[in-house]
N, C-alpha and C positions, 0 to 999 in steps of 0.2 A: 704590701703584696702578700699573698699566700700562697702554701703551696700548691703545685700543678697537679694534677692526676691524669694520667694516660692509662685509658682504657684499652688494653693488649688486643681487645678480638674486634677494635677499631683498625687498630694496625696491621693485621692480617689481611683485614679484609682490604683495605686502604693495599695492603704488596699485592694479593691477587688481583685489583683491579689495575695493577702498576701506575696506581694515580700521586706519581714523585711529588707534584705540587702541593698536595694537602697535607701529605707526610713533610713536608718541608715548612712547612705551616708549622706544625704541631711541635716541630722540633725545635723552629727557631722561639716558638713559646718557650719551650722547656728550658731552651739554652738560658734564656732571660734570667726566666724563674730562677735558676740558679746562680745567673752572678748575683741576682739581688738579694740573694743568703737565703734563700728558700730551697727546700727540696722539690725533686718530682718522682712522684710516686707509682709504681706500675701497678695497676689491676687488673684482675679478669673477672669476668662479668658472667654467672651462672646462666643458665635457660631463664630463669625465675625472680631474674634482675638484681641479686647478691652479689655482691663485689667482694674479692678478697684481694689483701695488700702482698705480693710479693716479690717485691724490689723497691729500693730506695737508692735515691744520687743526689747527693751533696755538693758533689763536685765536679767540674768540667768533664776532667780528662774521664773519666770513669763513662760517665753520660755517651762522653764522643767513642765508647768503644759502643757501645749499645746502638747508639746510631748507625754507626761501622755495619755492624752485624741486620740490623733493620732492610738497610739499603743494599748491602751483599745479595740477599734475593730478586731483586730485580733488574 
C-alpha cells in the first residue's frame, strides 16, 4: 500500500457542492491508508497544476479531527 494524497481544492469543491458521499469516499480511503501504516497527505493544487504538500496524518485520531472539521461545513 502507498501513501494517499487528498487534493484540498477537491474537497472544497466536493463541501460547496454538499456531495457527503464522495467526501465519505475519499475519507473512508484515507482512513484505510492509515491503519495500514501509511500516511495521507494533503495538497493544493496551483492554477497551473503544481501541487504543494501541506499536511501529513499518521494517525487516526488526528485524521478524524480533520474529517470533524471537513464535514462541520456542511
Amino acid at each position: 500500500m502507498e501513501d494517499y494524497v487528498i487534493v484540498v481544492n477537491k474537497i472544497e469543491e466536493l463541501q460547496t457542492i454538499k456531495d457527503r458521499q464522495e467526501l465519505e469516499l475519499i475519507f473512508e480511503r484515507a482512513k484505510r491508508t492509515i491503519i495500514g501504516g501509511q500516511e495521507v497527505i494533503l495538497v493544493r493544487q496551483n492554477s497551473d497544476g503544481q501541487q504543494y504538500r501541506f499536511e501529513t496524518y499518521s494517525n487516526e485520531h488526528d485524521f478524524e479531527e480533520y474529517r470533524k472539521q471537513v464535514f462541520r461545513f456542511l
